[in-house]
C-alpha positions as CSV (number, residue, x, y, z in Angstrom):
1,X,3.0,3.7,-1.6
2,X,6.5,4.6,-2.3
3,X,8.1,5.9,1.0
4,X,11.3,6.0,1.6
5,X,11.8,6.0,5.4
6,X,9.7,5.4,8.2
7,X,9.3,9.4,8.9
8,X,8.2,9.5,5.5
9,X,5.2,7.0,6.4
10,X,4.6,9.0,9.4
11,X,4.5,12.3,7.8
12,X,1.8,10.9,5.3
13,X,-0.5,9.1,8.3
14,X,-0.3,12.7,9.9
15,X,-1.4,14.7,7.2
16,X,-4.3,12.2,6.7
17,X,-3.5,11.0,3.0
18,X,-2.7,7.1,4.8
19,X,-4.8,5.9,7.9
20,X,-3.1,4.2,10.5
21,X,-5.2,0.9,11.3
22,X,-4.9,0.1,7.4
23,X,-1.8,0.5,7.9
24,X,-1.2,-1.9,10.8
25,X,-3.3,-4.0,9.2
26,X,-1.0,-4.1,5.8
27,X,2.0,-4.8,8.4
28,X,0.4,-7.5,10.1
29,X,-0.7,-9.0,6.6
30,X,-4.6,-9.0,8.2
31,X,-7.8,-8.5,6.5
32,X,-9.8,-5.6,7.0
33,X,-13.8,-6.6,7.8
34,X,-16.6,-5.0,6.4
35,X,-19.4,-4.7,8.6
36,X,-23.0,-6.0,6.6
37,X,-25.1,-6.1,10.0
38,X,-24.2,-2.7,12.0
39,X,-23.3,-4.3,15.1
40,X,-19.0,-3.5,15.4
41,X,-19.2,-5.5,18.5
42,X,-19.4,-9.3,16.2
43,X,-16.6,-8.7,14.2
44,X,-13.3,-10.7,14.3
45,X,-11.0,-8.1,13.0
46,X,-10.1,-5.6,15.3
47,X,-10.7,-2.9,12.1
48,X,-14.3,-2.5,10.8
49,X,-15.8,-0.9,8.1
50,X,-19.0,0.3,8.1
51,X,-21.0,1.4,5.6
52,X,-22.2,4.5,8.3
53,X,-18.4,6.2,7.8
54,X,-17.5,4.7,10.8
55,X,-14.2,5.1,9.3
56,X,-13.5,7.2,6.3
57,X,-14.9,4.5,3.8
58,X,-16.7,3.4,0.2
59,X,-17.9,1.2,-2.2
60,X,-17.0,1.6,-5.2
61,X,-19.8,2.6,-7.8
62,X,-17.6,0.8,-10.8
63,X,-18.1,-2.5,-10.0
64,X,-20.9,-2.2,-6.7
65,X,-19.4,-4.8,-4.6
66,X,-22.0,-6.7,-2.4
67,X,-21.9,-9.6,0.9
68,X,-20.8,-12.5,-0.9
69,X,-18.4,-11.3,-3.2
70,X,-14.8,-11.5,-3.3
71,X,-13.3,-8.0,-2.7
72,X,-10.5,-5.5,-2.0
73,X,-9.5,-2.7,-0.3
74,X,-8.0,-0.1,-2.0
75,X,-6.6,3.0,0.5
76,X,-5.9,6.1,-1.3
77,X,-5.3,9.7,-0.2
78,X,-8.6,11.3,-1.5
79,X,-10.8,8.7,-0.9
80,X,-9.6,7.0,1.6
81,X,-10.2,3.1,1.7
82,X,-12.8,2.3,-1.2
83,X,-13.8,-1.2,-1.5
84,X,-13.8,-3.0,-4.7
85,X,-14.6,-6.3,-5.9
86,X,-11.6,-8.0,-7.1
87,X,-12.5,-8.6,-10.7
88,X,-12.8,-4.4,-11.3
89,X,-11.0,-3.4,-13.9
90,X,-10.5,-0.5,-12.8
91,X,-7.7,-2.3,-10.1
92,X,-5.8,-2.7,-12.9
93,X,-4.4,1.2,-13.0
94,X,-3.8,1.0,-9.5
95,X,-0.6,0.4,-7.6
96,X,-0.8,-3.1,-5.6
97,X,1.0,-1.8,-2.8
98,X,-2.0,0.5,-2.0
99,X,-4.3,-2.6,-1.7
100,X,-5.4,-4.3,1.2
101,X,-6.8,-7.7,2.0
102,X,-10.6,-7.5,3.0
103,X,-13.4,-9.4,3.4
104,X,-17.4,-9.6,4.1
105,X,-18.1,-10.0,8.3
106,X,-20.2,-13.2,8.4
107,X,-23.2,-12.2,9.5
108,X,-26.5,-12.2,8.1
109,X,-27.0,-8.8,6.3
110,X,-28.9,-6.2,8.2
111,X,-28.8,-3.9,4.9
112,X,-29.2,-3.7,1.0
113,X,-26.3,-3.2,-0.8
114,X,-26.2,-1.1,-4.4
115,X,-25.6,-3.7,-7.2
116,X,-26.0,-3.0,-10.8
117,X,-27.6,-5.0,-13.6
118,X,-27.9,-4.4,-17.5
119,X,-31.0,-5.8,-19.3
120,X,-31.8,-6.1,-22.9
121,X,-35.6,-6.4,-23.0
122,X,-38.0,-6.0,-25.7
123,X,-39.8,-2.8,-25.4
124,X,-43.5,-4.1,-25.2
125,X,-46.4,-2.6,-23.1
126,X,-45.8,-3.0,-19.7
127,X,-42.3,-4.4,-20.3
128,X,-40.9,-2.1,-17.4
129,X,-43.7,-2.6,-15.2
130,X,-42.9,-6.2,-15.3
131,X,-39.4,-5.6,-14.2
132,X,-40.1,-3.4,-11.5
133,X,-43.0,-6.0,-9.7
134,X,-40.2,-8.9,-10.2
135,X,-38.1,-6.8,-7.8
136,X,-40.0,-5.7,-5.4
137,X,-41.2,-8.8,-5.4
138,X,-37.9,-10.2,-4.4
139,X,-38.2,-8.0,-1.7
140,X,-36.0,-5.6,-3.1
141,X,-35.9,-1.7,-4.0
142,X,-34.8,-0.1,-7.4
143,X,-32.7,2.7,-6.3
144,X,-32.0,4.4,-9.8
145,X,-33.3,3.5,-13.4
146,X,-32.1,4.4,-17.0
147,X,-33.4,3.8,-20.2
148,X,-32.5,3.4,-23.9
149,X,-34.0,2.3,-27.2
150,X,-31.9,0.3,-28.9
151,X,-32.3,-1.1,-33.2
152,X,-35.5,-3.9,-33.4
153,X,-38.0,-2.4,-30.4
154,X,-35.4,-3.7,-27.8
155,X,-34.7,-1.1,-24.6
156,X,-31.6,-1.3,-22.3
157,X,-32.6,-0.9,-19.2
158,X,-29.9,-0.2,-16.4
159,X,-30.8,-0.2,-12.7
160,X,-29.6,-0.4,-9.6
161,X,-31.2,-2.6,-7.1
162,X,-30.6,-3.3,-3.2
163,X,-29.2,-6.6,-2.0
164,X,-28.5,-8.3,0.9
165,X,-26.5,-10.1,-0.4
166,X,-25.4,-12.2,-3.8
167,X,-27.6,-14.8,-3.1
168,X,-30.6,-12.5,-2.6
169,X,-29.2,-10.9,-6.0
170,X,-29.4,-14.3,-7.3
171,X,-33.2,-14.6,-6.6
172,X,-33.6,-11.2,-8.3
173,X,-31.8,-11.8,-11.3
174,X,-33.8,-15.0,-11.3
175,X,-37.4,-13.3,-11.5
176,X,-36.0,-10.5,-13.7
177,X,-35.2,-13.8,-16.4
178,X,-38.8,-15.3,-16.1
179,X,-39.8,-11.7,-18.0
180,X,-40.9,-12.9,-21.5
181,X,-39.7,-9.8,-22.8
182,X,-35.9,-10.1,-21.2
183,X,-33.4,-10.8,-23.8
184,X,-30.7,-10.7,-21.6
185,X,-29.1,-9.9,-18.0
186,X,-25.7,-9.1,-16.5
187,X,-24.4,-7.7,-13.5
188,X,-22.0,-5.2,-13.6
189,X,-18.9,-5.7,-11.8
190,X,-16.7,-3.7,-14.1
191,X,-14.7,-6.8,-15.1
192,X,-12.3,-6.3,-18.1
């Protein structure tokens, strides 16, 4: 944010392209908590972010950040404070005076969290059936799903899953890799 007097700043928190408490937060060099169990009244920050738009906030769909992972805040005009995890390359294009510290309330997770894995699988009969009993086994949903054949009968499967957190992603990835038919998974952070 390049201001150059204090009305300036002003004029931009009263037109709604800053918010105030991220502000105040930036001054007082504080972390901004994200909220992972819906009850505000647990948190230690006196700014909470819920994923309900308690406050004018996101996660980001480049890199899905989840409990667990290191993150950032990133406050723009349009969008407001979008939450990233730090290893997005998309951060890279962005100015670091527009970030803010921010990190996971610790709490137990009260709700699943959008993360995104790539898999490489060889496209046998019931290959995807497979994959979607490993996660619901996990005790997890599949919240989109996309497909494509790749050379030598292998598929690319991309879905997002809910998680609580990384270590109930952990015990999803886990199952997904006792699939005979996986080749390979990653997550997708969006890392450079």
């Amino acid at each position: 944010m390049n201001l150059s007097s204090l009305n300036e700043l002003f004029e931009e928190i009263g037109v709604g392209n800053q918010m105030s408490s991220v502000i105040a937060h930036q001054l007082m060099d504080e972390a901004i908590e994200i909220d992972v169990d819906g009850v505000s009244e647990n948190t230690q920050s006196t700014l909470t972010l819920s994923r309900d738009g308690e406050m004018k906030a996101s996660f980001a769909q480049c890199c899905h950040p989840i409990p667990g992972d290191p993150i950032v805040a990133l406050s723009t005009a349009k969008k407001g404070v979008v939450v990233h995890h730090q290893a997005c390359s998309n951060l890279a294009s962005s100015n670091t005076k527009d970030f803010t510290a921010a990190k996971w309330e610790e709490a137990e997770s009260a709700v699943n969290f959008d993360a995104e894995l790539h898999i490489e699988m060889l496209n046998e009969q019931n290959a995807l059936g497979s994959l979607m009993t490993a996660v619901t086994t996990c005790e997890s949903n599949i919240q989109s799903i996309w497909t494509e054949e790749l050379e030598n009968n292998v598929l690319l499967v991309i879905i997002q899953v809910g998680a609580r957190d990384i270590y109930h992603l952990e015990n999803i990835m886990r199952k997904i890799k006792q699939i005979t038919s996986v080749i390979r998974l990653k997550r997708n952070i969006n890392e450079a």
